[in-house]
C-alpha positions in Angstrom: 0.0 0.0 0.0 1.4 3.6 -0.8 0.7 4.9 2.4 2.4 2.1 4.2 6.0 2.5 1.8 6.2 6.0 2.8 5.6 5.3 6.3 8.7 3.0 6.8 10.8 6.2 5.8 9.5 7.3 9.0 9.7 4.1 10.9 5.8 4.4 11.8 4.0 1.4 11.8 0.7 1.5 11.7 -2.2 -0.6 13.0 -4.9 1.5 10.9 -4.8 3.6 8.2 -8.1 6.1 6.8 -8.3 8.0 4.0 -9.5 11.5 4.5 -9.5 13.0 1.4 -7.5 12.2 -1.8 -4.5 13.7 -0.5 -5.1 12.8 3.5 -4.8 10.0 5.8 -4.6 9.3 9.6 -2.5 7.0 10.9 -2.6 5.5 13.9 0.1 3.2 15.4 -1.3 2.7 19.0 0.6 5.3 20.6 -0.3 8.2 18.7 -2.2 9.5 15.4 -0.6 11.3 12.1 -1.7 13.3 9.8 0.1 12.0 6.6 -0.3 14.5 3.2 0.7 14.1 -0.3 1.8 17.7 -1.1 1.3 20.2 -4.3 4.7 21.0 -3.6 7.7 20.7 -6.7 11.3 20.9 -6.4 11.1 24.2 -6.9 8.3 25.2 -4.7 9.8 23.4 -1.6 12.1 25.3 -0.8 10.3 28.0 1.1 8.4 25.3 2.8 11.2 23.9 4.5 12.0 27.1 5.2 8.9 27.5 7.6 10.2 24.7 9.7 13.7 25.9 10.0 12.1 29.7 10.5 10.1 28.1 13.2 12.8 26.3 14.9 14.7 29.5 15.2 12.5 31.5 16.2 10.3 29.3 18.6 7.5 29.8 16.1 4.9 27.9 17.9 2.1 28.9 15.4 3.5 26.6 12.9 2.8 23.0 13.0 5.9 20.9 13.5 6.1 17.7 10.7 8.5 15.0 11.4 11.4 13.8 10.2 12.4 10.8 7.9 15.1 8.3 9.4 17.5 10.4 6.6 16.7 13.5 8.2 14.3 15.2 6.0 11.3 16.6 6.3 9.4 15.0 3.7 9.3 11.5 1.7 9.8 11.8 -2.2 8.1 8.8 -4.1 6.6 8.6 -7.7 7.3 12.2 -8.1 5.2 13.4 -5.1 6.3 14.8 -1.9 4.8 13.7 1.3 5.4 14.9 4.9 4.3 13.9 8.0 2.8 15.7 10.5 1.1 15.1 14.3 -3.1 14.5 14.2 -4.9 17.7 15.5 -8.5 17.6 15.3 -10.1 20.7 14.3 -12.1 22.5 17.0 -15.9 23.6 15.9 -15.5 26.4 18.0 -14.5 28.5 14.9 -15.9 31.8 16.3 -15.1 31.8 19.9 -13.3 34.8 20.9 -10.9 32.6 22.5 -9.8 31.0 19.5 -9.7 34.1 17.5 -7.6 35.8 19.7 -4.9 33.0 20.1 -4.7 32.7 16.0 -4.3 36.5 16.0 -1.7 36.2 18.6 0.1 33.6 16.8 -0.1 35.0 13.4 1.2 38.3 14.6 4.6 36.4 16.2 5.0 34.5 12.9 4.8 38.4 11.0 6.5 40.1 13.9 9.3 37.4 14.3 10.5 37.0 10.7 9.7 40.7 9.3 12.4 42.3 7.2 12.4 46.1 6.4 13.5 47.9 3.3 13.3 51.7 2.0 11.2 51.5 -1.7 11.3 54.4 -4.1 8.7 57.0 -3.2 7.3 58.0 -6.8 7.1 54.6 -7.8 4.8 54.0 -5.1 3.0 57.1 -5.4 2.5 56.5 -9.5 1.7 52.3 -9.1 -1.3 52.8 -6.4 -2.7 55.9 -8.7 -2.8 53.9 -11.9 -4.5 51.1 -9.2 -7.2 54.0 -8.2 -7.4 54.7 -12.5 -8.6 51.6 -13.1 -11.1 51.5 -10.1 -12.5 54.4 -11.4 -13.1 52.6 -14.7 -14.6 49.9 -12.7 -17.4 51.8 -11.4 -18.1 54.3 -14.3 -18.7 50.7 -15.9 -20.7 49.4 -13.3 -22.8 52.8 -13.0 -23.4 52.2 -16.5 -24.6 49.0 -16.0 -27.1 49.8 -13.5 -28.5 52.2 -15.5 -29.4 50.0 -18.0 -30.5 47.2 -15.8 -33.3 49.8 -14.3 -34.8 50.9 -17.6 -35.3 46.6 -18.2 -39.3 46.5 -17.9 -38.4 43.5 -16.3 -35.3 42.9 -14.1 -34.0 39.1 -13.3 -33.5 38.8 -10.0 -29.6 39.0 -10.4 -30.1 42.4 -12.4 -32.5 43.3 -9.4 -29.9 42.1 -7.0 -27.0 44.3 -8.6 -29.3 47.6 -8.4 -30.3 46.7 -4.8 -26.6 46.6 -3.6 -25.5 49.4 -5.6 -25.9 51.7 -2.6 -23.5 49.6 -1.1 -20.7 49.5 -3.6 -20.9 53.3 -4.3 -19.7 53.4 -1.0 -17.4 51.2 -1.4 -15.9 53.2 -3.8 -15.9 56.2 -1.8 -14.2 54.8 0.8 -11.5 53.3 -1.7 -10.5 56.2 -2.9 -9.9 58.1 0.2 -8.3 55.4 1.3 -6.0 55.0 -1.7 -5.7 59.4 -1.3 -4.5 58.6 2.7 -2.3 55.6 1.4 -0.4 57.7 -1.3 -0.1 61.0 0.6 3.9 61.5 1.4 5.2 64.5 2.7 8.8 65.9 1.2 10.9 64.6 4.3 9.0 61.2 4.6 10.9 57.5 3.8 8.5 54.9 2.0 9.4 51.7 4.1 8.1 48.7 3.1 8.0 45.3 5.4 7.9 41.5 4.5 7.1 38.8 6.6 7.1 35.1 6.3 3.5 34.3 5.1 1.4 31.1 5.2 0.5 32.5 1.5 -3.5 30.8 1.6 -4.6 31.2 5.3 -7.9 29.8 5.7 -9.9 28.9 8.4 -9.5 24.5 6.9 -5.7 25.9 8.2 -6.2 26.6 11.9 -6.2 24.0 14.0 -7.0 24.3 17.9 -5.9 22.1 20.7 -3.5 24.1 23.4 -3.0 26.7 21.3 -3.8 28.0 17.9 -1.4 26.6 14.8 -1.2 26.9 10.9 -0.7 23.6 9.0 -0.6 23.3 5.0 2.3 26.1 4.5 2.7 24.9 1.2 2.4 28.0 -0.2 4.6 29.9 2.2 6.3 33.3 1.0 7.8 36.3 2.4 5.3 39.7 1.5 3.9 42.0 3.4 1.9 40.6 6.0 -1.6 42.4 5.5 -2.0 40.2 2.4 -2.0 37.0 4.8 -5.3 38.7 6.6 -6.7 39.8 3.3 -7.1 36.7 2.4 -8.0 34.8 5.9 -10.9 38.0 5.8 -11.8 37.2 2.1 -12.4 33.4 2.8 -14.1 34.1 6.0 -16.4 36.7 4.9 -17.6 34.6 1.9 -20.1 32.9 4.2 -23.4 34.8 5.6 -22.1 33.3 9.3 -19.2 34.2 10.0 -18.2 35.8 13.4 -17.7 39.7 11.9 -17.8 41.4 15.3 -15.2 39.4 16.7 -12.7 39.5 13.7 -12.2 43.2 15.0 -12.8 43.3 19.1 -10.3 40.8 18.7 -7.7 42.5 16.4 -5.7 44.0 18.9 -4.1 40.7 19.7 -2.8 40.7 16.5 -1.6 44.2 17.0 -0.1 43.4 20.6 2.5 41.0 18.6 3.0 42.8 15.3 2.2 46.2 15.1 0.9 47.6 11.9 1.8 51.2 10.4 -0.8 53.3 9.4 -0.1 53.0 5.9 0.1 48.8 6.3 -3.7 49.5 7.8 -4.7 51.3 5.1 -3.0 48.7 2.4 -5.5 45.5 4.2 -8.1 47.8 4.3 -7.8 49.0 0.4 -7.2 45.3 -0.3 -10.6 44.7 1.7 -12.2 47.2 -0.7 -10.7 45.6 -3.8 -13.8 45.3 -6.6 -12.8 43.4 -9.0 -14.1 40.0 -8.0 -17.7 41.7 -8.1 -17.3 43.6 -11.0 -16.2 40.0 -12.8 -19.6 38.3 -11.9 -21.6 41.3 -13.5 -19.2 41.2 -16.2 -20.3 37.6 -16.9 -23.7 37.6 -16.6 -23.8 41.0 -19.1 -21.4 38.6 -21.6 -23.4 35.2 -21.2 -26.4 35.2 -18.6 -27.3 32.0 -19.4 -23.8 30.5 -19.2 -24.9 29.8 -15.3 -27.9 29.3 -13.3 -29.2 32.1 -12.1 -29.7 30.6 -8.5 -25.8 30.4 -8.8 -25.3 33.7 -10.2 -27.1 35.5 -7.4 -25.1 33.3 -4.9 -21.8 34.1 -6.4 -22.9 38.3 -6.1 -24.1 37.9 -2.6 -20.8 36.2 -1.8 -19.2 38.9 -3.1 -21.2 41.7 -2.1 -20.4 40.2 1.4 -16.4 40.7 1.2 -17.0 44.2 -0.1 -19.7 44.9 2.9 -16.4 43.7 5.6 -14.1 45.9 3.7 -16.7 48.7 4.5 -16.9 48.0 8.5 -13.2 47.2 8.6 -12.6 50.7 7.4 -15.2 52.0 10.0 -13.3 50.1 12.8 -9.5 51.7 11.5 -10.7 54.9 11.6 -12.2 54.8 14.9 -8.9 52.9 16.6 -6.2 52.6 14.6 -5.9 56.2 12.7 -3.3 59.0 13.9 -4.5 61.2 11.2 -8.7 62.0 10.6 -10.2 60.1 7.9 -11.3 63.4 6.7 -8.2 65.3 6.8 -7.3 64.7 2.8 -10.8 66.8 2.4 -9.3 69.8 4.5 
């Protein structure tokens, strides 16, 4: 049995073996339980994941998941062309919202950022010109949406996608509102001011199917791992989270300041996440589709997909809300002055 061949490189013998998914089993041998995975990883992706290991051996990264070693002292199994590592059992805890939980994950995701960030000066009117060809094409964005709504309300008839998009619209003018101030605060540099930009080892998908709770929050699956900055690891822990109509909003910020306590953010980084938050595209794709083929989809599925959406965008808006009220140094409003 596969499972069993790459097992012996670990001298682990098991007495039962279940498949999980296609790429997971659980071992037991008696004594303890694995998790054993086969990996996406290539020989050219896997070096920055046995670089989490080593980071979090250095730094007494306790957020990240040990795996164990083979009896040649690696920290995975090559066989058929497929990398495999092995890594203790944790069962997931179902108390995904507890504040409890959410504050240890912050915690331990703001000592993974905090411990491993690396700072750098970047060259102020490239920065300046990049993020105002970003707000450009926002702009285009919504004159093209605006466009769109106006021809959806002179339908006799609306579907109930079309009536979905001019319902919301309220919504995403604001979102736009608040993007562009945003992106106004984010780009603003005084003459003596240095542009620093930070990078931090980053799990590179963080979901929620990538926390696991027993003592303490920890990250498995770093396949993916790179160093960026490390707002873009919550953008998209918020953006997976904030896809479903139950997910624990209020305590994603009460709870941010544990994150904080570990790895403070600048202003500007809190403005990045929260312009990232904002970030239209993925709704402005769905209407985009429907207007090219609406019967290319259901439109139970379409309406779906643009709640979903609508949903991440709606976040972005109370995220903002909660900055400005107890992160922000500067007024909101002091661009408009």
């Amino acid at each position: 049995m596969e499972a069993e061949n790459i097992l012996q490189s670990y001298s682990v013998y098991p007495l039962s073996i279940e498949k999980i998914t296609k790429r997971l089993w659980k071992i037991s041998d008696g004594n303890r339980n694995y998790a054993l995975k086969e990996s996406k990883l290539s020989s050219s992706t896997i070096v920055n994941w046995e670089k989490s290991f080593k980071l979090a051996e250095y730094h007494q990264l306790h957020a990240i998941l040990p795996v164990y070693m083979t009896r040649n002292g690696q920290l995975y199994q090559e066989h058929l062309g497929s990398f495999y590592y092995l890594s203790p059992w944790v069962d997931h805890d179902n108390g995904r919202g507890t504040e409890r939980n959410i504050a240890d994950f912050y915690s331990n995701l703001g000592a993974v950022h905090a411990k491993t960030k690396q700072t750098k000066q970047i060259e102020k009117d490239t920065f300046v010109r990049e993020f105002g060809t970003y707000k450009q094409a926002c702009e285009t964005l919504f004159n093209e949406l605006n466009r769109t709504v106006d021809r959806f309300e002179r339908n006799h008839y609306m579907s109930p996608f079309e009536l979905l998009v001019c319902s919301q619209f309220r919504d995403i003018d604001m979102v736009f509102q608040v993007l562009n101030k945003r992106l106004d605060q984010l780009v603003y540099v005084s003459n003596d001011e240095q542009v620093t930009w930070n990078s931090s080892f980053c799990h590179g998908q963080l979901s929620r199917d990538h926390i696991v709770h027993h003592n303490s929050a920890q990250l498995i699956n770093w396949e993916q791992a790179r160093y960026e900055n490390a707002t873009m690891d919550l953008v998209r822990f918020y953006r997976s989270e904030t896809l479903d109509y139950d997910a624990p909003i209020t305590a994603y910020t009460e709870e941010f300041h544990s994150y904080i306590k570990e790895n403070e953010l600048t202003e500007k980084e809190l403005q990045l996440l929260t312009i990232h938050l904002l970030h239209p595209s993925s709704y402005f794709r769905l209407v985009q589709e429907y207007l090219e083929d609406p019967s290319n989809q259901t439109m139970l599925a379409r309406t779906r997909q643009l709640q979903r959406a609508y949903r991440q965008l709606t976040f972005g808006l109370q995220w903002s809300d909660y900055v400005e009220k107890e992160h922000e140094i500067i007024n909101f409003d002091d661009l408009d002055s």
